[in-house]
C-alpha positions as CSV (number, residue, x, y, z in Angstrom):
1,X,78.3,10.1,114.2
2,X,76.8,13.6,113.2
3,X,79.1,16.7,112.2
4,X,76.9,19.7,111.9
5,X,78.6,21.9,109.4
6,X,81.9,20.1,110.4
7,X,83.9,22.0,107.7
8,X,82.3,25.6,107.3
9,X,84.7,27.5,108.8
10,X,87.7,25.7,107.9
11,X,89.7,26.7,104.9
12,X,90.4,24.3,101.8
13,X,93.6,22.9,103.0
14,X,92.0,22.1,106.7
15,X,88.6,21.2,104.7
16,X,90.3,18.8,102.5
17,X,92.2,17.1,105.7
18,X,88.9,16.2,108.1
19,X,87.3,14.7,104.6
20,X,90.0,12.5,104.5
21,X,89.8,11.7,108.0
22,X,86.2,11.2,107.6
23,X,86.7,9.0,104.9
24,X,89.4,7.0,107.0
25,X,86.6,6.5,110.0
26,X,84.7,5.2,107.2
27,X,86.7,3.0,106.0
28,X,87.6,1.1,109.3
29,X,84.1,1.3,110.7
30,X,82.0,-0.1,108.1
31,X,78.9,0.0,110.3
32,X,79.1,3.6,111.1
33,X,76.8,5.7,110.2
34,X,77.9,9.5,109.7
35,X,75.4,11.9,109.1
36,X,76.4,15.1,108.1
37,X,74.7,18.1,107.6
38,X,76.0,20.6,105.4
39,X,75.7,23.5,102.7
40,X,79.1,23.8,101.3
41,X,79.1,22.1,98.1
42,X,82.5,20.2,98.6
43,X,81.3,18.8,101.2
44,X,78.2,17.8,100.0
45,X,79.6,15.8,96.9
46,X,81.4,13.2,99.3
47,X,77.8,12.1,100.4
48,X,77.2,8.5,100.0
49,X,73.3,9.1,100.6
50,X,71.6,12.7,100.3
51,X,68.5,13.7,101.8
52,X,67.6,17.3,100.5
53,X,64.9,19.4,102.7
54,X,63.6,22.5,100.7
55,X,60.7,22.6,103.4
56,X,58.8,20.3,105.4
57,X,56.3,19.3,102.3
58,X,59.7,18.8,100.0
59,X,62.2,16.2,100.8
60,X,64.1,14.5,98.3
61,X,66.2,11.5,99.4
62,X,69.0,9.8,96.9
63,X,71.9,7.0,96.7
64,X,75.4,8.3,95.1
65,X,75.1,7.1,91.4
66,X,71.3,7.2,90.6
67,X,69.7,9.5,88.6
68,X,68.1,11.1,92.1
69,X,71.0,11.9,93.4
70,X,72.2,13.5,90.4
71,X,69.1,15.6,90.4
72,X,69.9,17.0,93.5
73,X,73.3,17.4,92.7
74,X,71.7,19.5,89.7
75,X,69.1,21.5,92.4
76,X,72.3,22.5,94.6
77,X,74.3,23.9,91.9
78,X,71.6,25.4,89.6
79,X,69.0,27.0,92.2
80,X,71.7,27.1,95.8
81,X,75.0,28.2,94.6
82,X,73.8,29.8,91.6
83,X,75.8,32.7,92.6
């Protein structure tokens, strides 16, 4: 399944309620994959995987719990949403 910024016009309340229904699909179709691409943080931080494209030459790919995907987690909030 891909949703292409699947929640960026919703607000929280309606945000919150397809991230639980995403994570409900998840759970009962354990060989699903869901890509999702995204740039709202909230979003984001439900990611199981990341794959982070700053350009063609710069692509940074990270599991949930490793110290990649906490450097990414860093890069968004630091240099994305640093305003």
């Amino acid at each position: 399944m891909i949703l292409d910024e699947a929640t960026s016009a919703l607000d929280p309340k309606s945000e919150q309620e397809v991230q639980k229904a995403i994570e409900n699909v998840r759970e009962v179709e354990k060989h699903l994959t869901i890509i999702m691409i995204a740039h709202r943080l909230q979003t984001i931080e439900t990611a199981q995987n990341l794959l982070y494209i700053n350009s063609p030459k710069k692509m940074l790919a990270a599991e949930k719990l490793t110290e990649e995907y906490d450097y990414i987690m860093n890069l968004l909030k630091t240099e994305t949403y640093k305003h």
